[in-house]
C-alpha positions as CSV (number, residue, x, y, z in Angstrom):
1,X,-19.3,2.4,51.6
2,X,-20.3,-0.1,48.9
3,X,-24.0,-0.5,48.5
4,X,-25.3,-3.6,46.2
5,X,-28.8,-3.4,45.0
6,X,-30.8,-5.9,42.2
7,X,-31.2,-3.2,39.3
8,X,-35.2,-3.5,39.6
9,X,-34.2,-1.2,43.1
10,X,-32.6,1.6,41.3
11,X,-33.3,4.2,38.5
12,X,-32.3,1.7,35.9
13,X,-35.0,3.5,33.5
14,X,-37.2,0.1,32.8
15,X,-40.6,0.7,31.1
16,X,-43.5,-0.8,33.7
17,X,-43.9,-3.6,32.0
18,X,-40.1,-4.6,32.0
19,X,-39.9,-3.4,35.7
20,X,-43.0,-5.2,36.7
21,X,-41.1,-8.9,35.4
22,X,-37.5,-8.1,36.4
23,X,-39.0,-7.3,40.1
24,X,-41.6,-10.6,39.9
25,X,-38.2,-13.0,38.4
26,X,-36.3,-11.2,41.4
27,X,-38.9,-12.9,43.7
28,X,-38.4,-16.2,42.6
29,X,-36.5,-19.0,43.3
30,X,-33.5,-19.6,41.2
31,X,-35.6,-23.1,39.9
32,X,-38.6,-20.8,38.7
33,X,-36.5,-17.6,37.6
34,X,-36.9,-16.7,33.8
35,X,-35.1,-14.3,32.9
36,X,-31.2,-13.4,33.8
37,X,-30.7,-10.8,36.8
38,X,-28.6,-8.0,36.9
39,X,-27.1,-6.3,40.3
40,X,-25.3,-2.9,40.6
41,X,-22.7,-1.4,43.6
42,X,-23.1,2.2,44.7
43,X,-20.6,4.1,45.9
44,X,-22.0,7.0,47.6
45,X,-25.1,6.6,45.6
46,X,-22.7,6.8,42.5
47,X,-23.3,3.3,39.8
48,X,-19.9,2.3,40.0
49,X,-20.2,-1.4,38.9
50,X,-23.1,-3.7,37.0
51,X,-23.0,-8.0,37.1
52,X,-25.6,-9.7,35.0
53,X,-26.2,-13.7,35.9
54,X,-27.7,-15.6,33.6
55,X,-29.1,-19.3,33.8
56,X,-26.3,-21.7,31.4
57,X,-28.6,-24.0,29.0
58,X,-31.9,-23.5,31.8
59,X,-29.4,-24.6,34.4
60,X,-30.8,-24.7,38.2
61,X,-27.7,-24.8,39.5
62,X,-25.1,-23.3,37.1
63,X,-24.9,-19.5,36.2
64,X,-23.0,-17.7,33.1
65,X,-21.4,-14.0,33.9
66,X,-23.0,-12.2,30.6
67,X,-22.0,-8.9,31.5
68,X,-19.9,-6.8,33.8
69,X,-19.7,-3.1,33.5
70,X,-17.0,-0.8,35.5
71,X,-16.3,2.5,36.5
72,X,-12.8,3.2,36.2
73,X,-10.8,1.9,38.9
74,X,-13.4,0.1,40.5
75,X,-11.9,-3.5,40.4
76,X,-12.3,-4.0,44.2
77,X,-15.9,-3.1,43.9
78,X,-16.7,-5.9,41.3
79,X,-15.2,-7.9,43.1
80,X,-17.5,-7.6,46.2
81,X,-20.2,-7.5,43.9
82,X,-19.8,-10.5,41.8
83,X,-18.8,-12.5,45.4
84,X,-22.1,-10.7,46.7
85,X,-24.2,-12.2,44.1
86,X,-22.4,-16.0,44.0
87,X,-23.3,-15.7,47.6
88,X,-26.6,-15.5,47.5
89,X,-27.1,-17.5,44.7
90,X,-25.0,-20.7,46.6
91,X,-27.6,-20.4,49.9
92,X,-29.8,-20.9,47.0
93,X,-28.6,-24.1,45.9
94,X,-26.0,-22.9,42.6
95,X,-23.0,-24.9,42.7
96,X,-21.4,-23.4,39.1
97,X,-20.2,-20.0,37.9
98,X,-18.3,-19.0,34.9
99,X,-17.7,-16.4,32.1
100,X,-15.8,-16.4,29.0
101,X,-13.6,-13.8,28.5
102,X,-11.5,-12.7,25.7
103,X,-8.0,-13.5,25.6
104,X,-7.5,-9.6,24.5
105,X,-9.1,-8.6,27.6
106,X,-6.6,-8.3,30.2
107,X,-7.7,-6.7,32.8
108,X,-10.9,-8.6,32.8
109,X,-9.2,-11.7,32.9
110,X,-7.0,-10.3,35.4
111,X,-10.2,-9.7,37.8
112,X,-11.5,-12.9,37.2
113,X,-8.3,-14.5,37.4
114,X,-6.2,-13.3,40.5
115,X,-8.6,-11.1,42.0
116,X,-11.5,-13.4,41.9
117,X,-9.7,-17.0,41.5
118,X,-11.6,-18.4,39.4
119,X,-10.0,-21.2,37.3
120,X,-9.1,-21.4,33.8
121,X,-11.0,-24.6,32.6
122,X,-10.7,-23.9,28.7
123,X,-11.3,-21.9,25.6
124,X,-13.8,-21.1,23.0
125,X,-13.5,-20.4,19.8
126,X,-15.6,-18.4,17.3
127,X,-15.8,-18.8,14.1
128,X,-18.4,-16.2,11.6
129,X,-19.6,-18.5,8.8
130,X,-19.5,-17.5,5.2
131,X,-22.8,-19.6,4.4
132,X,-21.6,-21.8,1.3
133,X,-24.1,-22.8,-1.2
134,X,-23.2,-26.1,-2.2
135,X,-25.9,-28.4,-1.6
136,X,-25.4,-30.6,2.3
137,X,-25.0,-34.1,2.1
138,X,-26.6,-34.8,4.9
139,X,-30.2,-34.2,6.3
140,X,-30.6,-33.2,10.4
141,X,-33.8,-34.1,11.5
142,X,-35.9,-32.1,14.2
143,X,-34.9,-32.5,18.0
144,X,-37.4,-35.0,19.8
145,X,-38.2,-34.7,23.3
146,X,-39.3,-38.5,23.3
147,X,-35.4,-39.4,22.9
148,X,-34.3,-36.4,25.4
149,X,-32.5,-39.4,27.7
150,X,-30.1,-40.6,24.5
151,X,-29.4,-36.8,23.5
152,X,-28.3,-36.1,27.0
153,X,-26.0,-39.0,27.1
154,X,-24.3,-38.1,23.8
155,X,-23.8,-34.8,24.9
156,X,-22.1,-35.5,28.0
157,X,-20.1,-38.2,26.8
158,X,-18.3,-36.0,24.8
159,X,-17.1,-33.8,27.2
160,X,-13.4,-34.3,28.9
161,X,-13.9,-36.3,31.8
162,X,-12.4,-33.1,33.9
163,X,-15.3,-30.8,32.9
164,X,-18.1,-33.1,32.8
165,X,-19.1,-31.8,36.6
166,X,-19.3,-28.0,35.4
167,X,-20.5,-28.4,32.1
168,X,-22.7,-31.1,31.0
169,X,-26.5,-31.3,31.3
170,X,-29.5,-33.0,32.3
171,X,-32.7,-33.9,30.4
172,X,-34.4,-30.3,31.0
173,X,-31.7,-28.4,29.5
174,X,-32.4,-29.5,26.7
175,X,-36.5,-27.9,26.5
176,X,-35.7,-24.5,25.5
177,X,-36.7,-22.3,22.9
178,X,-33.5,-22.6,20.2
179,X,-33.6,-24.8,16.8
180,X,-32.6,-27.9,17.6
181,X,-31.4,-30.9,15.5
182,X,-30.2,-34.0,15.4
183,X,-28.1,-36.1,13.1
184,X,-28.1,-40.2,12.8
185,X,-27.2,-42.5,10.9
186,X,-29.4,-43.8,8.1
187,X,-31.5,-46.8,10.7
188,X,-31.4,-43.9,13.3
189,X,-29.6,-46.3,15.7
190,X,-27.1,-44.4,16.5
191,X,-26.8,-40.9,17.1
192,X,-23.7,-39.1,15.5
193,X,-24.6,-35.2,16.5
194,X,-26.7,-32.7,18.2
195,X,-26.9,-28.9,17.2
196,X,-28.8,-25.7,18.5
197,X,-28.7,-22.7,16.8
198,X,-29.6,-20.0,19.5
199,X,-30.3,-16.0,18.9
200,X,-31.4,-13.0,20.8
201,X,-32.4,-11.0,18.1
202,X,-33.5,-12.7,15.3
203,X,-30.3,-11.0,13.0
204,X,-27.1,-13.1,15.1
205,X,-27.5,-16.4,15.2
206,X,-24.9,-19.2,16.8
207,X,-24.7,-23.2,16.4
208,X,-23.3,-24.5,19.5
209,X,-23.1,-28.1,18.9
210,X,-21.7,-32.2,20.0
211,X,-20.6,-34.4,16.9
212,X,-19.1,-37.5,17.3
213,X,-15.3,-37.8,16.9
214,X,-15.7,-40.3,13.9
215,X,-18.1,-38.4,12.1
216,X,-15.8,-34.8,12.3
217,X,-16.1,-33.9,8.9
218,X,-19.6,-33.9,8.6
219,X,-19.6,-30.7,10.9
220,X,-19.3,-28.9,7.0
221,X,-22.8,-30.3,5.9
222,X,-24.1,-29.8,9.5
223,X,-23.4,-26.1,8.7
224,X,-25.1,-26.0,5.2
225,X,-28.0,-27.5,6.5
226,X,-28.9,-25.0,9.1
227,X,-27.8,-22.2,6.7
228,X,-30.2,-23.6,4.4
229,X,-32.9,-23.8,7.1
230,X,-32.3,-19.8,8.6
231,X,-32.3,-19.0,4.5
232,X,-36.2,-20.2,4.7
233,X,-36.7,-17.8,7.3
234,X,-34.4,-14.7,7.2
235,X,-33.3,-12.9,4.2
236,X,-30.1,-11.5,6.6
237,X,-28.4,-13.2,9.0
238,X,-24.9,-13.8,10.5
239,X,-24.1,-16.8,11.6
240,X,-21.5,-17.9,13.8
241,X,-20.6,-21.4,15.3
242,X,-18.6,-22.0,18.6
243,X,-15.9,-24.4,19.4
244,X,-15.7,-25.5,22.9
245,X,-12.4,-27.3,23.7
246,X,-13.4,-29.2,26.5
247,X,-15.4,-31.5,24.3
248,X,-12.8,-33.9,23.4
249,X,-12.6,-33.9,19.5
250,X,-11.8,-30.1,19.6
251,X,-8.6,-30.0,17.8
252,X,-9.7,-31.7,15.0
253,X,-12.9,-29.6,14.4
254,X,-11.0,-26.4,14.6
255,X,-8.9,-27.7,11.8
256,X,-11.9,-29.0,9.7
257,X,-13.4,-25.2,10.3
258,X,-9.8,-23.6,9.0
259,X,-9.8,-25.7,6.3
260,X,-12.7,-24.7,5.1
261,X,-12.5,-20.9,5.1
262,X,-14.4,-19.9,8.4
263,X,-13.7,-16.8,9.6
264,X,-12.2,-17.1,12.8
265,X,-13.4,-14.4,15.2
266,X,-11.9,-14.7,18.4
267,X,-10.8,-17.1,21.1
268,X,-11.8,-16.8,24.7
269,X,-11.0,-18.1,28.1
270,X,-13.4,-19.5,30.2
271,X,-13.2,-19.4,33.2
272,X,-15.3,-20.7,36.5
273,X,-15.6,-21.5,40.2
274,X,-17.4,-24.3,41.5
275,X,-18.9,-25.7,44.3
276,X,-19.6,-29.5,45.5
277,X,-22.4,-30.2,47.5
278,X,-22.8,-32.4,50.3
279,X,-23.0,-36.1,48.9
280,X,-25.7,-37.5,51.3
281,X,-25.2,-41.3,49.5
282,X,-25.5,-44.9,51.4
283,X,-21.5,-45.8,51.3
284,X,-19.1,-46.9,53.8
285,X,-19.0,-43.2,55.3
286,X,-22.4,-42.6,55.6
287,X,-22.3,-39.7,58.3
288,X,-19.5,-38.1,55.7
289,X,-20.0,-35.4,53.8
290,X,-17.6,-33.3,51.2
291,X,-17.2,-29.3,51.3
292,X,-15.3,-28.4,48.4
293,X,-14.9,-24.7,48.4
294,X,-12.1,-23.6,45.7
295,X,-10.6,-25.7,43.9
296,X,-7.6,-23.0,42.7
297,X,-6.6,-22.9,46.4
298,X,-5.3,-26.7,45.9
C-alpha cells in the first residue's frame, strides 16, 4: 500500500526552525505559500519516492517539478505521487505543471512522457559563460516596478503564440528577489530587453532573459554587463544563461551564443500538462463553460 505524506510529516531530519516554516507554508494557500513543497510515498513505511513543487516565476497558478527522487523500480509509485500532488494542487486553483528534463535522461523522460503524458512543449538550452573582459557597449539600467505593465507585455510578446497560455506572466511575477535589468533604446521609448540573473547560493548564478528579435546581437554586451556587475560583488562565480526556444527568436540567439565561444552545457526537454479553467465570460454562450483536461489525449 502506497502512503503519500508532505515531508514536514516524516523523519525528514529538518532543524526546528526549518520544520516550524515547511509545516506553517504547508498550511497555506497556494496564493500565500513561500517556499517550494516537497511530498514523499511510503511503501510499507519504506521512502520509496520524493516530488518537490515549486512556484514558476511566483506563479499562483503554475508549478515547476525541481526534483524527483526514486527507489529503484518505483516508477509506478511516482507516478501516483506526482498525480497525488497535481491533484491537490488543481482543487486549489493551479492550472500549469512542468519540468525540464535532460535529453540524456531516459527514463525520466520516459516517466514523464508515456507514463505521466505530459507534453513535450520545447527545449532549453544551457550555456556556462566564460565572462569576457572586453568592455559592453551597452549599459542595462535597473528594473522599475513603476513600468511593470510595459515589461510584462514585452515579455509575453515574445513568446510563440502556442506557449503563451503555459508560460508567460503577469505583473507580480515580476516582484521577486533576482537582479533585474532592463535594456532601451537611448530616449527609453522603446524597450529592446529584460534580464534576471537568479541564484540559490550566491556561487551559481543564471540570466534567463527576453531581447527583441532585432536587437539579437546585443545579447553579447547584455552578458558583459551583468558579468561586470556580479564582478562588483563576488570574487567567484559561475555563470550560466538559458535559452528557452519557445520564445520566438531562439534559433538565432543560440547561434550568436556558439559564435561567441559559450560553453554549451546541456539541452533539456520541457515538458508540461495543463489545465483550462472554466471561462465564465459575457459571449454568445454564456451558460458554456470549457473543461480541458489533457491536451496529449487529442
Amino acid at each position: 500500500m502506497v502512503e503519500i505524506k508532505n515531508i514536514v510529516f516524516t523523519s525528514c531530519g529538518f532543524n526546528l526552525i526549518k520544520h516550524t516554516m515547511c509545516f506553517i507554508n504547508h498550511l497555506l494557500p497556494l496564493k500565500l505559500k513561500f517556499a517550494n513543497e516537497s511530498y514523499i510515498a511510503l511503501v510499507d513505511d519504506k521512502k520509496t519516492a520524493l516530488v518537490t513543487f515549486d512556484k514558476d516565476s511566483k506563479s499562483n497558478t503554475r508549478f515547476k517539478i525541481t526534483k524527483l527522487i526514486l527507489e529503484e523500480y518505483c516508477a509506478d509509485v511516482s507516478k501516483q505521487l506526482i498525480n497525488f500532488v497535481i491533484s491537490k494542487y488543481r482543487a486549489q486553483g493551479a492550472t500549469s505543471f512542468y519540468v525540464v528534463v535532460d535529453e540524456k535522461q531516459a527514463d525520466l523522460l520516459n516517466i514523464f512522457k508515456n507514463e505521466m503524458n505530459f507534453r513535450a512543449c520545447g527545449f532549453e538550452y544551457l550555456f556556462k559563460v566564460n565572462c569576457p573582459n572586453t568592455t559592453q557597449q551597452i549599459y542595462l539600467r535597473p528594473f522599475k516596478q513603476s513600468r511593470v505593465n510595459e515589461i510584462r507585455a514585452f515579455y509575453n510578446e515574445n513568446i510563440n503564440s502556442f506557449n503563451k497560455f503555459l508560460f508567460s506572466r503577469e505583473n507580480y511575477q515580476f516582484s521577486n528577489n533576482f537582479e533585474k535589468y532592463v535594456f532601451y533604446n537611448d530616449d527609453e521609448t522603446k524597450l529592446l530587453g529584460y534580464f534576471e540573473v537568479a541564484t540559490k547560493n550566491c556561487e551559481d548564478f543564471y540570466i534567463n532573459f527576453s531581447i527583441d528579435y532585432a536587437y539579437n546581437i546585443y545579447i553579447i554586451d547584455a552578458i558583459r554587463f551583468i558579468c561586470s556587475r556580479l564582478k562588483q560583488k563576488y570574487k567567484n562565480f559561475n555563470l550560466y544563461i538559458k535559452v528557452k526556444d519557445y520564445f520566438m527568436n531562439s534559433k538565432e540567439l543560440l547561434s550568436i551564443l556558439k559564435e561567441n565561444n559559450m560553453e554549451f552545457v546541456s539541452k533539456s526537454e520541457i515538458l508540461a500538462k495543463d489545465y483550462y479553467r472554466e471561462v465564465k465570460e459575457n459571449n454568445l454562450f454564456k451558460n458554456a463553460k470549457i473543461i480541458f483536461n489533457d491536451p496529449t489525449t487529442a
